[in-house]
N, C-alpha and C positions, 0 to 999 in steps of 0.2 A: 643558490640554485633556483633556476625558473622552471614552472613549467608551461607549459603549449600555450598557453593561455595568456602569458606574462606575471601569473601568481606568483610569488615566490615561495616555493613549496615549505619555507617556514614556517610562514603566514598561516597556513593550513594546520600544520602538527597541533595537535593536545597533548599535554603533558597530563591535564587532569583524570580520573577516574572516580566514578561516584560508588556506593553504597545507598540507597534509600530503605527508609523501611516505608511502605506505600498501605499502610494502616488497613482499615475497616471501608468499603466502596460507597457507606453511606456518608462518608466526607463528601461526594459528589451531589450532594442534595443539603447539608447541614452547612452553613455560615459560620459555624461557632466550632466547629472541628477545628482542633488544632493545625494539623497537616496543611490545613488549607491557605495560610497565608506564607506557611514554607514552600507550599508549588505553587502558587501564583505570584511571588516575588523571586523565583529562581532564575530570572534572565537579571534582575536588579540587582538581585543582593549576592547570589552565589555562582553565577556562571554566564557570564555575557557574550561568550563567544557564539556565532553562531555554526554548530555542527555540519558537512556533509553529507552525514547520516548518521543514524541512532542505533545502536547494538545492545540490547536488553535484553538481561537475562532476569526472569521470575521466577519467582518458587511455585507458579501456579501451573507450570508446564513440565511435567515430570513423565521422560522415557527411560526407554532400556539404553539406547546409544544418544552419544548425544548429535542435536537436531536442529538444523535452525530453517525458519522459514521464507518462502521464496515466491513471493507473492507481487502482483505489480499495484496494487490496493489491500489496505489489508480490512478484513473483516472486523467490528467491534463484537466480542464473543461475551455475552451478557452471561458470565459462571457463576452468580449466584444465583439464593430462591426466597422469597418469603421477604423480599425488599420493594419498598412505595413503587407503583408503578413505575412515575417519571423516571427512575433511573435504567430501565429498562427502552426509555426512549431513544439516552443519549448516544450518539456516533461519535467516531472518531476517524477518519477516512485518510488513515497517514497514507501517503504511497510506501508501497513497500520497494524492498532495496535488492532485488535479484541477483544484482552483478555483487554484494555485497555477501547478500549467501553464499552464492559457489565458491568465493573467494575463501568467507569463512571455512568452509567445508574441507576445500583443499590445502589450508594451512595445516587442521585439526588433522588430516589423511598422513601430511609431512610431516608431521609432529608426534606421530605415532598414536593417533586417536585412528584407528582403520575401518572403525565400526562410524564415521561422521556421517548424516549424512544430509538431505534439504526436504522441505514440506513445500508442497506447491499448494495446501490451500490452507493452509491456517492463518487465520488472523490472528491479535492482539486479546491477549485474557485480562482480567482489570489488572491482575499487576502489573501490567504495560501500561493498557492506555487510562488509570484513573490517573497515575500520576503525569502523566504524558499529555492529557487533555487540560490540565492547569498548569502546567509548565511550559509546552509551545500548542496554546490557542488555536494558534491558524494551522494545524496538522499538517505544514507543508517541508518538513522535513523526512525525509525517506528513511523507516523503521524496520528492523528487522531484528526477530525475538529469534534467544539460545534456550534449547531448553535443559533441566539440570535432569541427575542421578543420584533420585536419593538411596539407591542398594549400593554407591558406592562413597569415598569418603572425602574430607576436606582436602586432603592432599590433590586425591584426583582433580577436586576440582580448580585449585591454587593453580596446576598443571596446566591443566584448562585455559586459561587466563595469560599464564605467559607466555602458552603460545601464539594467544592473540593479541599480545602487547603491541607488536608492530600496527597495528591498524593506526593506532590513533595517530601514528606519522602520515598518515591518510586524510585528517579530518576525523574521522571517526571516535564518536562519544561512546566509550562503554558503560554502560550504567547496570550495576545488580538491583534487583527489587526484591526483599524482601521485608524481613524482620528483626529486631537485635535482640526480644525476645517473643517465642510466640506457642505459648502454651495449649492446651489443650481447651475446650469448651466450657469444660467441665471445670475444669483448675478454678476455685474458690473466687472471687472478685475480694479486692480489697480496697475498702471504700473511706482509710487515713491515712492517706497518702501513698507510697506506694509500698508492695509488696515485699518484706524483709529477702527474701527468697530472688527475686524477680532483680532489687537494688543490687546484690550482693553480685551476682552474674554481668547485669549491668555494670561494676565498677569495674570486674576482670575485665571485659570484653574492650572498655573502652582505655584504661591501664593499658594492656597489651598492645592496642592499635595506636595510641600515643608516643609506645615506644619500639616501635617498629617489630614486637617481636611475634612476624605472622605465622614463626614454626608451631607456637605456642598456640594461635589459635587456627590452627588447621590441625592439633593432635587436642582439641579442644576435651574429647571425654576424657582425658587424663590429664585436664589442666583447671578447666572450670568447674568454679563451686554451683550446683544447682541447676546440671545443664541438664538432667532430665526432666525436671521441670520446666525449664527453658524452652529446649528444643526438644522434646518427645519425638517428632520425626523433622529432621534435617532438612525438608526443602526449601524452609524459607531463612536458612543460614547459607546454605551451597552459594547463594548470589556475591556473597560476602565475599567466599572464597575466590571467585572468579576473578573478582574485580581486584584482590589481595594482587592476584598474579599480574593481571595485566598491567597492575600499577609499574610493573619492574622488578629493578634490583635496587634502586634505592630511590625510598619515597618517604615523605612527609603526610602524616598523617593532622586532621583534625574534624573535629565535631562537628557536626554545621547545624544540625536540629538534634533537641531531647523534647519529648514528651511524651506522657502515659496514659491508655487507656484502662480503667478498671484494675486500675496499679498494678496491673501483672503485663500491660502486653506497649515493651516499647518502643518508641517512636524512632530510635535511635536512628542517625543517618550522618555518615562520614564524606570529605571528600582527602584523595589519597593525588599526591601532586609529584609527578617524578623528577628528580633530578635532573 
């Protein structure tokens, strides 16, 4: 099939769907963070395609319904505090993807999401654009962020996801950002290696996604060992879900980064490839 253009609208489709975990925002000033030669080698080594546009969802954007934004630039929203100046400098100036939202929006409407709906001025929180400014540099791909529901559950948001599976026949990259685990502040640091507690949920989690079985981890409180530890509040797992669903109905999962900070919080990031 062609389209208007002479593309052939193969040419275009993604099969892929990402998972990140998009860490701590001082990786955007530290050389030695791990994360950071996994998002600055991800047109090399993990995804070379180039996108139509970007659909990310963070765990740093949490409504009552769910929301995506609809902006013709998007804003860099600087949400942390108490971090070295210069990173408070950085921009990210993606265009954003308007015709992209109401699309999303009116999928989610047919799909029995009836509460969707679009943000006309929100920009990009870091869990968009830190990993998004070391992954495509020249910001000149057109972005536009989902946001999650953490008063609601994995299912809901698995749900979420295959209603917008059809996009990527689009061009369209959906990417989750969150965490694979992401504990509270307070949660102990554990400084020989990593955290028995933290390992243990990381083996289910990654278990599970190896062997397709995402019932398992979207009914996760009555599957995983240690998930209140883990995930004390669910917003930066919800991304996980999203992207579970959008993957389809049959997909190939694998690992593409592990690593840990302060042995409890990690790095985990999956790419899920459909049939």
């Amino acid at each position: 099939m062609k389209m208007m253009n002479g593309e052939d609208a193969t040419d275009q489709m993604i099969k892929e769907s990402f998972f990140i975990t998009h860490g701590n925002p001082i990786l955007t000033v530290e050389d030695t963070h791990p994360l950071r030669p996994f998002f600055e080698t991800w047109r090399e080594k993990i995804f070379s395609k180039k996108p139509k546009a970007i659909l990310i969802i963070s765990g740093h954007w949490e409504t009552v319904k769910p929301t995506v934004n609809a902006v013709h630039i998007n804003d860099t929203i600087h949400d942390f505090d108490d971090y070295p100046a210069a990173m408070y400098q950085f921009k990210y100036p993606a265009p954003g993807a308007p015709e992209l939202a109401r699309k999303v929006e009116e999928i989610l409407k047919k799909s029995g999401f009836e509460t969707a709906e679009t943000d006309e001025k929100r920009g990009l929180d870091h869990g968009a654009w830190v990993p998004l400014m070391l992954m495509y540099p020249e910001a000149d791909i057109p972005v536009c962020q989902l946001s999650v529901q953490p008063h609601l559950d994995g299912t809901y948001h698995y749900n979420l996801g295959r209603a917008l599976a059809p996009l990527k026949n689009d061009g369209v990259l959906i990417i989750g950002s969150g965490s694979a685990t992401h504990p509270l502040d307070e949660t102990p640091h554990y400084f020989d290696g990593v955290a028995p507690w933290a390992a243990a949920f990381d083996s289910w989690l990654r278990k599970a996604l190896i062997n397709g079985r995402f019932e398992e981890v979207n009914i996760y409180e009555t599957k995983a060992p240690n998930w209140k530890l883990a995930h004390p509040f669910p917003e930066h797992f919800y991304p996980l879900h999203v992207v579970l669903g959008a993957a389809g109905e049959k997909w190939k999962a694998e690992l593409i980064h592990s690593s840990w900070d302060h042995g409890t919080l990690c790095h985990g990031s999956y790419k899920f490839t459909s049939a």
